[in-house]
N, C-alpha and C positions, 0 to 999 in steps of 0.2 A: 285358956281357950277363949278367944273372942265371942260375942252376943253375932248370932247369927238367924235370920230368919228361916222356917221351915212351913212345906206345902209338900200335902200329896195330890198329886193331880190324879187322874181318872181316864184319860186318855192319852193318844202318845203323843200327839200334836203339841197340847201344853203344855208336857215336860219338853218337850224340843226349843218349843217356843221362849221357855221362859227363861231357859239355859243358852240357849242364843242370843237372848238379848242380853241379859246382864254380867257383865263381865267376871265376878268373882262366881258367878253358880256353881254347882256341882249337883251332879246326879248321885243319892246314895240308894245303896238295896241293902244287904248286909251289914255294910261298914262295921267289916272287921279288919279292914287295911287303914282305910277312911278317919275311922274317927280317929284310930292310935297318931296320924299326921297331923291331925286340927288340936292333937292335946301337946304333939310337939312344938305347935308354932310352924311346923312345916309347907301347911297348905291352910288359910287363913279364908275362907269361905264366907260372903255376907250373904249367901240363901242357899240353901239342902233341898234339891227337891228328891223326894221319896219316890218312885217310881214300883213301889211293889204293889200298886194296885192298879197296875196296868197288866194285861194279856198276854205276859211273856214269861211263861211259866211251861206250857206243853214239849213234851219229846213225843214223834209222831215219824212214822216214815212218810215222805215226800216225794217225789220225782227221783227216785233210785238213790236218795239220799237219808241220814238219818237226823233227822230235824232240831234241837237242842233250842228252845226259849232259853233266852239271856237271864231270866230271871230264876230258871230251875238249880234248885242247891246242890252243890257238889255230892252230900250223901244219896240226895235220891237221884241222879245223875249217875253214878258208881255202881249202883243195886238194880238201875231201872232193867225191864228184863231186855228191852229192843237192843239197849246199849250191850247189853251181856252179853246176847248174840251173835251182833253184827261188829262189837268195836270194844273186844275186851280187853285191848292195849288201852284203851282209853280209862274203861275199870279202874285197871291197874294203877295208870298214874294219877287219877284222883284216891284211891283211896292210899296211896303212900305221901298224898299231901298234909300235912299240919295235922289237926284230931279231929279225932269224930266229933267234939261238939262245934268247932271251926265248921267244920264238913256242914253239917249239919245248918248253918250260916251261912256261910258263902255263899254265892251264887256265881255262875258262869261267866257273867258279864263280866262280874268284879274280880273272877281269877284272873281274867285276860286280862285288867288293866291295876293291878296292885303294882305298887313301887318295889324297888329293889327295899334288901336290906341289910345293905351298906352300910356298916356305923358311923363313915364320915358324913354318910348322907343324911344320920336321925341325929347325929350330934350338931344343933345349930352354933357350938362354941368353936366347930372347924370347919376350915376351904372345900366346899363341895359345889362343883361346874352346876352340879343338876340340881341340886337344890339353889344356888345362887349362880350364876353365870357370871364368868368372868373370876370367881373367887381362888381359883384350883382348884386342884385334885390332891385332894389330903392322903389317897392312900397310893399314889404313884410311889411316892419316897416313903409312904407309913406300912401298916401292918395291912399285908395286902395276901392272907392265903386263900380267903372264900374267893376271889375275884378273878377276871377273864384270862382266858386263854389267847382266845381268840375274837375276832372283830373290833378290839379293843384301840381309843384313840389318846393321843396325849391329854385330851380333856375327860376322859371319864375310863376307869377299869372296870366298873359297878356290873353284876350278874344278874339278869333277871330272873325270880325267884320259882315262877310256875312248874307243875307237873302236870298239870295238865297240858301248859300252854306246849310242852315238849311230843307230848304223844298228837294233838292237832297237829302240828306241822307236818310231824311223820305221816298223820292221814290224809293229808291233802284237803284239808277243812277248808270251808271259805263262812269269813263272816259277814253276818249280814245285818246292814245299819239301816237307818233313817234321821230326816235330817232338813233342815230350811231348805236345803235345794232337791231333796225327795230320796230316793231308795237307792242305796248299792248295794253290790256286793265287792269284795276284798278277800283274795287268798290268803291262805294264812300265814305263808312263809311273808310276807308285804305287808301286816299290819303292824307289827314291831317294828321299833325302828337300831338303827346302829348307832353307837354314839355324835361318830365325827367330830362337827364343832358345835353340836345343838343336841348338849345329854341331856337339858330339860326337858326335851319332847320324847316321850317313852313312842308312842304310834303315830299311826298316820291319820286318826283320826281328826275331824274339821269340827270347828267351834259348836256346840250344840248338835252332833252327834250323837246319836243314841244306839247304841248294840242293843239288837233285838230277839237277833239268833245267834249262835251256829251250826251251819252244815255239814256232816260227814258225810261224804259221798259211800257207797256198797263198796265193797274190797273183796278181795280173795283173804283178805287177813283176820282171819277168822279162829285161827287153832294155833300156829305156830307162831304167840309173840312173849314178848317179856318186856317189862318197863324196872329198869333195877336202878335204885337209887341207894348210894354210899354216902353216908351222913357221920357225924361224929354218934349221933343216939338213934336208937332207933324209931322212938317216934316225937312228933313238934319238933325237928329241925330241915332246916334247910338244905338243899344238895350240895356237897362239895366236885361229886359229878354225880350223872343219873344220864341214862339211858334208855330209848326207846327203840326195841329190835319187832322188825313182822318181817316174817319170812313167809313167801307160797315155796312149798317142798313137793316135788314129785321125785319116786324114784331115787330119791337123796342128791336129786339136782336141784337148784335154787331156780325157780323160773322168775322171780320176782322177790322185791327185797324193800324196807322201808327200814330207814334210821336217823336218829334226830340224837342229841345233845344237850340236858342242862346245867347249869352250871357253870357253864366254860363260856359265856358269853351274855351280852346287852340284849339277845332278842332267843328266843329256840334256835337253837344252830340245828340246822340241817345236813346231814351227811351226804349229798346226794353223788359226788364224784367213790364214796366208799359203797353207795348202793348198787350203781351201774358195775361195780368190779364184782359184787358179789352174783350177782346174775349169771348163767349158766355153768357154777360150780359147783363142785360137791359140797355138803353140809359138812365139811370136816372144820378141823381148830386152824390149819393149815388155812385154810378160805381165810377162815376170821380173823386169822391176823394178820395177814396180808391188807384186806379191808381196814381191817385199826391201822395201820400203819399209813395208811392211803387217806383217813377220815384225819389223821392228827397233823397233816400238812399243814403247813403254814403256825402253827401253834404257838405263842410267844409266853412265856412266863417270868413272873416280877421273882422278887429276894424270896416271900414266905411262900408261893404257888407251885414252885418248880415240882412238886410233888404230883402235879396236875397231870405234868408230861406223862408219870409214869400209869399213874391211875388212870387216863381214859383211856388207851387203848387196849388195859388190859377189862376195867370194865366191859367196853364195846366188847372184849369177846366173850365175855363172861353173858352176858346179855343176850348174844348170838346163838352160842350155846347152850342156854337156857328155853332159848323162843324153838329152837330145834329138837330139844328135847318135848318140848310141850305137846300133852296128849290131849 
């Protein structure tokens, strides 16, 4: 690991400021993604700014939304009661992320912007587009079963790794930054990016960008969800798929429907042509696999993945039928 400068600033201006000026900076809070890449050689940083004693720690309801500080940690994020309430898919898929002392770590910001993990991408001895550009794709032709399904380019197959990031997209999260040219907001389905020809850029975040929330808007999706995640163990690993189902149920009609995808792609895949199909049908298995059948369009799988085709759609309805079941 190179000699790096470190500063915690105190306001959000000066982490903004000072990461915008200097080209190598990096914002860290947690860095439990972070540091494991500055010990690989992977992301070579000459200043760390520390940003956990800045004010972005509160979950708060807001303007008919549920408010999340970028710096609030995945455990108390999973447990908080407002979350419990209003956005227990989201629960769900943080606590079926990595362990509770990780949990306990992390923080939201940094769930949203962790790197894939790809072993051609932490192995600096092989061709990886996104960690070197231009070098290959070592797992096109290599051992490629954790990696995409779908949205995938000839330069990069690599999955993004989040469960949480999969249950925001289902909820129609927007995040919300700051920055040398001042405040946005950014939906959630738009802040990841797809590989294309530039798998080095994970989001669409601008140079000295700061995540400082995110917002969940109120839902009807309050009772009937389920976040299922298929891994080789069951707890510290990563998804081979995972699934985020909300269903509103009346009458065992579907009035409204949310689902999303990890695993099978470079950003949260969204389901959203498999949502509109499930809407005003019965909550049977019939629905739901019509829906997975509908959600696995377009779907392409390498030599070791073809397993993928079979697992997500029976996931999805495994998921479907869980969230439907839910009392």
């Amino acid at each position: 690991m190179n000699q790096f400068q470190y500063v915690r600033p105190t306001k959000n201006k000066a982490a903004i400021d000072t990461v915008a000026k200097e080209q190598t900076a990096m914002f860290i809070a947690g860095g439990t993604n972070l540091l494991d890449l500055m010990k690989r050689g992977i992301v070579v940083p000459e200043k760390l700014v520390d940003i956990n004693k800045l004010p972005l720690r509160k979950i708060e309801k807001e303007n008919g939304a549920v408010r999340i500080g970028a710096l609030a940690l995945n455990g108390e994020v999973a447990e908080d009661k407002l979350v419990l309430e209003k956005h227990p898919l989201l629960s769900q898929a943080l606590n079926a992320g990595a362990s509770a002392q990780l949990r306990n770590m992390a923080t939201v910001g940094g769930n949203m912007l962790q790197r894939t993990r790809c072993p051609y991408f932490y192995d600096t001895a092989l061709p990886c587009n996104k960690r070197e550009p231009g070098t290959g794709c070592g797992a096109l032709q290599g051992f490629n079963r954790m990696h995409a399904i779908f949205g995938h380019s000839d330069k990069c197959i690599a999955v993004h790794p989040s469960d949480m990031s999969v249950a925001l997209v289902a909820l129609d999260a927007n995040v919300l930054v700051s920055g040398p040219k001042g405040d946005r907001k950014i939906p959630f389905a738009e802040f990841h990016r797809l590989p294309g020809d530039t798998p080095q850029i994970d989001t669409n975040l601008q140079k000295g960008e700061l995540i400082t929330a995110v917002e969940v808007p109120e839902t009807a999706f309050t009772k009937n969800v389920n976040y299922l995640k298929i891994r080789d163990r069951a707890s510290y690993a990563f998804a081979l798929v995972s699934v985020a189902a909300a269903l509103q149920i009346e009458n065992n009609t579907i009035k409204d429907a949310r689902l999303a995808m990890g695993g099978v792609a470079h950003k949260p895949w969204r389901l959203t042509d498999a949502e509109k199909a499930l809407v005003g049908k019965p909550a049977t298995e019939q629905t739901f696999r019509q829906a997975a059948e509908i959600a696995m369009r377009g779907a392409k799988a390498f030599e070791h993945n073809q397993f993928k085709l079979k697992l997500g759609p029976n996931t999805i309805v495994q998921a479907l039928k869980n969230a439907a079941a839910a009392v």
